[in-house]
C-alpha positions, 0 to 999 in steps of 0.5 A, a space after each residue: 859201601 864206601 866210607 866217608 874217609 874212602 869217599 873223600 880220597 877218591 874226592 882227593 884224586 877226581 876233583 882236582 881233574 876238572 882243573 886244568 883243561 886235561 879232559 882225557 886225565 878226567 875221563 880216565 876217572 870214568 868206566 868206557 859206559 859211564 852216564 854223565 849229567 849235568 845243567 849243561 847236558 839234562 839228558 845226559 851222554 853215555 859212553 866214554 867217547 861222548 863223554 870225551 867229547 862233552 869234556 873236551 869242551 866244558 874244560 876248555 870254556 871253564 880250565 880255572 875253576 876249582 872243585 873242592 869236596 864239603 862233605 862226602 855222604 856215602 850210599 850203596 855203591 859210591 857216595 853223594 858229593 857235597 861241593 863247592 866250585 870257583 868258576 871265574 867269569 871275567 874279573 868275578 868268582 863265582 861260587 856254587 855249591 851243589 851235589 853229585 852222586 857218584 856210582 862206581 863200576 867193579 873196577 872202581 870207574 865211576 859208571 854214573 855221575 850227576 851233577 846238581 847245582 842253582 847256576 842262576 847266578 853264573 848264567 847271569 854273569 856269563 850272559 851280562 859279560 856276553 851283553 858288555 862286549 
């Protein structure tokens, strides 16, 4: 079982790759059969190279937010993630607190990750800004 001090190191190193649109640095956090979900995806990818691919091109639309961890809460083989994300959407930031948990493999490569949140409020500003212009 990690501890919440080994949980928020791990937060330390992870959250900071979701910045920047590198997603090749972010999947290097992941196992090669990892499962991912998020809003964007509910039924999920498997597999590092759809994983990649899905990566590729959320950062791309999204390379400034910022993911920082409020409170990790460890569980049997990995921890849940209590969040916070600043997501520009043009001139606003907008702020989104969710959970994720995330499982680690043997190796220490997360092989499970999902990611939930109310994105209410962003899909509205995405679509007001899609409305304007």
């Amino acid at each position: 079982m990690l501890t919440k001090d080994q949980a928020r190191e791990f937060a330390s190193r992870w959250l900071p790759a979701w910045t920047g649109n590198d997603p090749q640095k972010l999947a290097d956090f992941y196992s090669d059969d990892a499962f991912y979900l998020d809003p964007g995806i509910p039924k999920g990818v498997q597999g590092k190279e759809a994983l990649l691919a899905y990566f590729s091109k959320l950062l791309a639309q999204t390379p400034e937010w910022v993911w920082t961890q409020i409170e990790p809460i460890p569980m049997e083989g990995g921890f849940l993630n209590k969040w916070l994300a600043v997501i520009p959407v043009g001139d606003k930031k907008i702020e989104c607190i969710g959970v994720c948990f995330v499982q680690f493999d043997e190796q220490g490569k997360i092989r499970r990750n999902e990611v939930y949140f109310d994105r209410t409020e962003l899909v509205a500003e995405i679509y007001r800004l899609k409305q304007q212009g």
